[in-house]
NUDREN-911987 format. One record per residue: x, y, z of N, C-alpha, C in turn. Coordinates in steps of 0.02 Angstrom, whole numbers, padded with zeros to 5 digits, always signed. Example, Ala and Ser with C-alpha at 12.3 -4.5 7.8 and 13.67 -1.06 7.14 Angstrom:
<sites>
+00660-00284+00390+00615-00225+00390+00660-00165+00390 +00642-00112+00354+00684-00053+00357+00645+00002+00394 
</sites>
This chain:
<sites>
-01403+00796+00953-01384+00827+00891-01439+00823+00839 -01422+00841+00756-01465+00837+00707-01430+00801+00662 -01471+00793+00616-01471+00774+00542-01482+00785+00501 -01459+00832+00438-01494+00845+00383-01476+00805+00327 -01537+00790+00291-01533+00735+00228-01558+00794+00180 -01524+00794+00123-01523+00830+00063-01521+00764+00006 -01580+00758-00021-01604+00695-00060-01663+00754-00125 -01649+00697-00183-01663+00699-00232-01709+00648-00241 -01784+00663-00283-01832+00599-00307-01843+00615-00370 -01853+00559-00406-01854+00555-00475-01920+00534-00522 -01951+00546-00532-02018+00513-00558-02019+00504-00643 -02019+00470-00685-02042+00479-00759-02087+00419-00771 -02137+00456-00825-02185+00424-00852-02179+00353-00896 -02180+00310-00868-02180+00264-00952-02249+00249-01008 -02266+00261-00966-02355+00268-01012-02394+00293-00965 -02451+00287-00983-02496+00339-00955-02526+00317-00889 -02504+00257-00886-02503+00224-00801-02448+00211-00761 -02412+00212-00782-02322+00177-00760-02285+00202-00752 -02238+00224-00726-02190+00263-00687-02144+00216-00657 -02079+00245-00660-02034+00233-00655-02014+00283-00597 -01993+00263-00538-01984+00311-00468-01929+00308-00439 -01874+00332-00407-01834+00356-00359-01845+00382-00304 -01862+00337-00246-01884+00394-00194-01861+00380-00118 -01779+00397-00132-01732+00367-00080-01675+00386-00107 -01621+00432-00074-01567+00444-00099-01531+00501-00046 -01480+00537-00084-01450+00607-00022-01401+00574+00005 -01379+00619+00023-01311+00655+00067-01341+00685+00144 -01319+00659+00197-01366+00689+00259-01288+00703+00281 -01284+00768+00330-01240+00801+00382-01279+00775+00457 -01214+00780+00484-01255+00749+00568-01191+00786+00611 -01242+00815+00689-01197+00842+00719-01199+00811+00784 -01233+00757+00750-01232+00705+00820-01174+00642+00810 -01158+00630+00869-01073+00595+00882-01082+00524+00864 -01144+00502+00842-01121+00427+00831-01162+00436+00774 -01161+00486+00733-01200+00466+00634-01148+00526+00611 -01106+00524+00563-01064+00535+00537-01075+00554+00456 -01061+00620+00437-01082+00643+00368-01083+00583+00315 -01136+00566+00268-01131+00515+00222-01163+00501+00175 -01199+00462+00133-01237+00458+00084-01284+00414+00108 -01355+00432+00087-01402+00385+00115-01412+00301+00062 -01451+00259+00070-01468+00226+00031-01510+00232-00019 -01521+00197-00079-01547+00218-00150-01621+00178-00148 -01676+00206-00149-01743+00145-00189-01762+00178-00247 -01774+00109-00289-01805+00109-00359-01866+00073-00357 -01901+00090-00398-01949+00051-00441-01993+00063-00473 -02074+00057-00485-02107+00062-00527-02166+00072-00470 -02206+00118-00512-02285+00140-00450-02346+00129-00532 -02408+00108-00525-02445+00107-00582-02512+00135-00562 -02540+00184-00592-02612+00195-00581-02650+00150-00602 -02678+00132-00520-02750+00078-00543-02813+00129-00556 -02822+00183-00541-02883+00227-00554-02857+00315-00567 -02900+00316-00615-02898+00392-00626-02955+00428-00644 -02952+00465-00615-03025+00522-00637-02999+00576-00644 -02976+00621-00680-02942+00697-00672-03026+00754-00658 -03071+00731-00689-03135+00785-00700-03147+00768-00625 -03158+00703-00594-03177+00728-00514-03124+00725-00465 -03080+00728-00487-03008+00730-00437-03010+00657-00378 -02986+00621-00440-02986+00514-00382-02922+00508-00421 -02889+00491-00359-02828+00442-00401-02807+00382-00340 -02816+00312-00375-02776+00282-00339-02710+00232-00371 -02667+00227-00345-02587+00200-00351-02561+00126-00334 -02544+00097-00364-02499+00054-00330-02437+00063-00341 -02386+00030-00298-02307+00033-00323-02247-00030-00260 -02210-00032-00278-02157-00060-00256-02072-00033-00280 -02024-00027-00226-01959-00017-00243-01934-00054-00191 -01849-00065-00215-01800-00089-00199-01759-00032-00162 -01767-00046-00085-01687+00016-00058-01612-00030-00078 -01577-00015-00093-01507-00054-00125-01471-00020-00062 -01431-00048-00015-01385-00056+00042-01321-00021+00016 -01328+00046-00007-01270+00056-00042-01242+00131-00015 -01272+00170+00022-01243+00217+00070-01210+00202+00115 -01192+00255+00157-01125+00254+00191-01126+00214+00275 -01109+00185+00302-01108+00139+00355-01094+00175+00413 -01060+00232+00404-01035+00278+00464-01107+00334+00466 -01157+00317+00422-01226+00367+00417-01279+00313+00434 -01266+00258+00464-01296+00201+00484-01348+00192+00424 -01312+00202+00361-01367+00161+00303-01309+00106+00293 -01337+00053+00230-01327+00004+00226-01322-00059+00265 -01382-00078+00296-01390-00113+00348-01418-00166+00308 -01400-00220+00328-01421-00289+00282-01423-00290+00219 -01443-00325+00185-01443-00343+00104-01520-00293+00069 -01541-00247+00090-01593-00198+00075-01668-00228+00078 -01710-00185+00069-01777-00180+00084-01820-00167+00036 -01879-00210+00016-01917-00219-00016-01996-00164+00002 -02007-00127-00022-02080-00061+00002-02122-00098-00052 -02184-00114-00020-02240-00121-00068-02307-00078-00039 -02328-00058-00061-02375+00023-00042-02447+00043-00118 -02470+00079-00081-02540+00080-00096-02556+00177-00098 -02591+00202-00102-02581+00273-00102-02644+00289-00147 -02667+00343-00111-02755+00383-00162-02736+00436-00133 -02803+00459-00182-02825+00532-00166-02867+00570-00201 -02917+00625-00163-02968+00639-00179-02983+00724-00166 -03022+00751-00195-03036+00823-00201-03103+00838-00146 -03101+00846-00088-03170+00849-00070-03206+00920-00063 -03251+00937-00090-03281+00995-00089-03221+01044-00144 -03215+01112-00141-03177+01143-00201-03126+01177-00179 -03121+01165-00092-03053+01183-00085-02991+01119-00050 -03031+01056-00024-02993+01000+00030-02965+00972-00040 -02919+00935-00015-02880+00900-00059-02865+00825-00011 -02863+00770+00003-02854+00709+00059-02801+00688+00008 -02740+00664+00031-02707+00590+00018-02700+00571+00075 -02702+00495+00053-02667+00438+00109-02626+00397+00068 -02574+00352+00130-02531+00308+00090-02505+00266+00150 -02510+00188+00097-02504+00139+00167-02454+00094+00137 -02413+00055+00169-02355+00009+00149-02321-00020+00199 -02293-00077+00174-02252-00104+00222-02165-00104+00181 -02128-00095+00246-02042-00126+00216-02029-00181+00247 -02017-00218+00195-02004-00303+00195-01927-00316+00208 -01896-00315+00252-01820-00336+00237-01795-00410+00186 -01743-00404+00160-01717-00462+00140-01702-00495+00191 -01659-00483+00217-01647-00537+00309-01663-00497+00360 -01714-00530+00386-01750-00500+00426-01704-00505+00509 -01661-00511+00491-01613-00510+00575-01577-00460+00577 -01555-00406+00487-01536-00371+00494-01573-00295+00491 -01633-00307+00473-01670-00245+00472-01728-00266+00531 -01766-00200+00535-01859-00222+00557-01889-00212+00511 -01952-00227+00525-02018-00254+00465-02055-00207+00506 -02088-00138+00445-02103-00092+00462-02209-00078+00430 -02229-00070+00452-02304-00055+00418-02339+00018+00441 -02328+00054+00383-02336+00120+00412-02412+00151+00371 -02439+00215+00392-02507+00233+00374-02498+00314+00395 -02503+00338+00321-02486+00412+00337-02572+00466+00283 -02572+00531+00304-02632+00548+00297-02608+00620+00283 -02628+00650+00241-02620+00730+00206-02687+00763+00192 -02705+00818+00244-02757+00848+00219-02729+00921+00197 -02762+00955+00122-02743+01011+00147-02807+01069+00117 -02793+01138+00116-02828+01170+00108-02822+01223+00050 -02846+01250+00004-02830+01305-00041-02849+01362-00026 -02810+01373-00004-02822+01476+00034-02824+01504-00050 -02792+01485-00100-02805+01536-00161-02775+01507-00217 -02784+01546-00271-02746+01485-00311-02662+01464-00315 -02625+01507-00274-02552+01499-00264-02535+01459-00183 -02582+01466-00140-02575+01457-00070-02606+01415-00036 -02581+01354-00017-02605+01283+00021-02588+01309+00099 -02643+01281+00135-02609+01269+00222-02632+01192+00221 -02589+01157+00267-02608+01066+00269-02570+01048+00344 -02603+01011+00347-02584+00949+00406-02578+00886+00391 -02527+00840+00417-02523+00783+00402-02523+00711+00478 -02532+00679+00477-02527+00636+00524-02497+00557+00499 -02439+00544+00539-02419+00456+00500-02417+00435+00565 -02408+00386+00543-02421+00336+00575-02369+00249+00585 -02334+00237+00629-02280+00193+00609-02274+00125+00652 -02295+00068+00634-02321+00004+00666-02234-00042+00649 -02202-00063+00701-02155-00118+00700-02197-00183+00681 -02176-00220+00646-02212-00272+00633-02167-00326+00672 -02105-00334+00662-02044-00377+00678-01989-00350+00693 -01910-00372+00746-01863-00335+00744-01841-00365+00693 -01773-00354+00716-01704-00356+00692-01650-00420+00750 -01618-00416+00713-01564-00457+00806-01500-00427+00779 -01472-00355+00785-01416-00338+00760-01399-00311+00839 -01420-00335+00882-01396-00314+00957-01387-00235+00984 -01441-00201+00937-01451-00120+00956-01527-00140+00987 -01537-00111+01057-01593-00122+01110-01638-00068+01088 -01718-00065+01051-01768-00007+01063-01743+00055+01017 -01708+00057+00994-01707+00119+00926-01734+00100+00872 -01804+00133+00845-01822+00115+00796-01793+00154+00727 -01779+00210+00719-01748+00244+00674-01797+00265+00624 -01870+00269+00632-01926+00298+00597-01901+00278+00516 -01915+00339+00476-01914+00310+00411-01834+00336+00367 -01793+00354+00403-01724+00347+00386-01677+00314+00403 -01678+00277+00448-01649+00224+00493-01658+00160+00491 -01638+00115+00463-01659+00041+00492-01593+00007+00518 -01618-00010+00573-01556-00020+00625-01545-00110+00642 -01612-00117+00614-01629-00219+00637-01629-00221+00713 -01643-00157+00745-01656-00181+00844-01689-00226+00852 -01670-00261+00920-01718-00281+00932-01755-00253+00974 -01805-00291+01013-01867-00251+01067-01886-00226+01041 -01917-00195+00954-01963-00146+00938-02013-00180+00914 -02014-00218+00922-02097-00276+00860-02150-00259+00934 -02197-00259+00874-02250-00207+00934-02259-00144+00944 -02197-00093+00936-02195-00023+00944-02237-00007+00884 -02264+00062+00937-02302+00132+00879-02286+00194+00894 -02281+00227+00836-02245+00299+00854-02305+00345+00804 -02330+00377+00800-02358+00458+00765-02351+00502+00794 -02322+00526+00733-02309+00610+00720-02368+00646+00675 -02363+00691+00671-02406+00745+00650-02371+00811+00633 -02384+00835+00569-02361+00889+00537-02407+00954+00522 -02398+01017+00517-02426+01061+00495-02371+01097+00431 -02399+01155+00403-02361+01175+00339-02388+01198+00294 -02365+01246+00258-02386+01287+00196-02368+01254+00118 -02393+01267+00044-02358+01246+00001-02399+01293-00057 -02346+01333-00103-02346+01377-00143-02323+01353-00189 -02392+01360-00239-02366+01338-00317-02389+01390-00353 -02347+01447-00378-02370+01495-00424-02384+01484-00503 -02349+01410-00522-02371+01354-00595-02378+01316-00563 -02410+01272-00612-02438+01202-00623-02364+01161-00635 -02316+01189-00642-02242+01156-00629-02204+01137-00584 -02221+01200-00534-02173+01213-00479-02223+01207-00444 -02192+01191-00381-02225+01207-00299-02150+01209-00257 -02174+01246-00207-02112+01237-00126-02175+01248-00095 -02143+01207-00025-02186+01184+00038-02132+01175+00106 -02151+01192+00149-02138+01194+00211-02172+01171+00256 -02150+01122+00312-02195+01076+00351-02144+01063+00425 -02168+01073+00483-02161+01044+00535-02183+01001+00554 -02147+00955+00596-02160+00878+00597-02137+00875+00667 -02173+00852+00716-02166+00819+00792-02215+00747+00819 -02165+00722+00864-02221+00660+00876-02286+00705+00922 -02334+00639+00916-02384+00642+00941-02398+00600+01005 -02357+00550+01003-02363+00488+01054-02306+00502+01111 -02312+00471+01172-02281+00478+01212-02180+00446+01177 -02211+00401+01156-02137+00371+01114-02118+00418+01064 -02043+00431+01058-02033+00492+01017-01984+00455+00958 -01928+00403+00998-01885+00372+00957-01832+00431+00950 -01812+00445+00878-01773+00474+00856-01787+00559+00853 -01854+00541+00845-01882+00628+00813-01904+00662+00854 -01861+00724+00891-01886+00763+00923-01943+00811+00901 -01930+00838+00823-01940+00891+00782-01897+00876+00711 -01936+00896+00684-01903+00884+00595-01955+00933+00553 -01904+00981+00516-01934+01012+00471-01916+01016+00397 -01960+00985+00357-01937+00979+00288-01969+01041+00244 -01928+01042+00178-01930+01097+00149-01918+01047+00082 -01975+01059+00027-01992+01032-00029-01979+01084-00081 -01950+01059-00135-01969+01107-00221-01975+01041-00263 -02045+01045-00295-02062+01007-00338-02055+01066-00409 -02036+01015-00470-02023+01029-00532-02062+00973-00572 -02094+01004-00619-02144+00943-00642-02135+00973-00737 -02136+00904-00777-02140+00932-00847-02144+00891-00891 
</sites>
């Protein structure tokens, strides 16, 4: 079966480094027999620019949030007492049409018997066909650090799932994306991206295609 997650992220400024973030939330439908329509879990927190250059296009980020265990159990969220993300994130303009981000982090469980301990490394290149029209590729990247002991065998559940299996400490999974993204303002963008693994291990994700509208102001 599938899953669709219909989630909302939230970003505001508190000064000219600091931000205040949401970037975990939704309602997912599933037409698969053991995940059941529900609400996902919530993360908060704060991201701060350690560098900025707007004239040569550098930015780099730090941040941390809290997922709060507070979605629905029959959508296999709320698994243990929630998860701690601490993460790192840049990006750079190369030449006058590439654009690079990367972004690296780990999720820390609170009890680590009920979640896994995740260290992931993801990569965005893209291209400016014009001034309304991006083409990009992406590649992540997803390292088990530790299980879980909640007595589910080898499902890792990528980055919507934490299940606390065990047998996954050690596992690696990448996927790789391609995709368009149209911003006719400096407000708006929508983007479209296909997403498949790359590795013989697939886990959960056969195929996943997300569909973005950013609003900025």
């Amino acid at each position: 079966g599938e899953v669709n997650l219909f989630a909302l992220q939230l970003r505001a400024a508190l000064s000219d480094r600091l931000s205040v973030i949401a970037t975990k939330d939704g309602y997912a439908t599933s037409s698969n027999p053991l995940i059941d329509d529900g609400w996902a879990d919530v993360s908060v927190g704060l991201k701060y620019n350690l560098f900025v250059n707007p004239h040569k296009q550098r930015l780099l980020s730090a941040g941390a949030t809290y997922e709060l265990p507070i979605g629905s159990t029959r959508t296999l969220q709320a698994q243990g007492d929630g998860l701690f993300h601490v993460f790192l994130t840049g990006g750079a303009q190369l030449g006058d049409r590439f654009h690079w981000l990367s972004g690296t982090g780990f999720n820390l469980p609170v009890d680590r018997s009920d979640n896994s301990s995740i260290w992931y490394w993801s990569n965005h290149l893209d291209f400016m066909v014009n001034r309304c029209w991006y083409v990009l590729g992406e590649v992540n990247w997803y390292h088990w650090m530790g299980a879980g002991d909640n007595g589910v065998n080898g499902v890792e559940g990528l980055d919507v799932i934490n299940l606390g299996s065990t047998g996954v400490a050690g596992n690696d999974i990448v996927t790789g994306a391609v995709g368009v993204k149209w911003k006719p303002r400096n407000s708006l963008e929508v983007g479209l991206a296909w997403e498949a693994p790359l590795t013989e291990r697939e886990d959960i994700l056969k195929d996943r295609n997300t569909i973005d509208v950013i609003l900025s102001y």
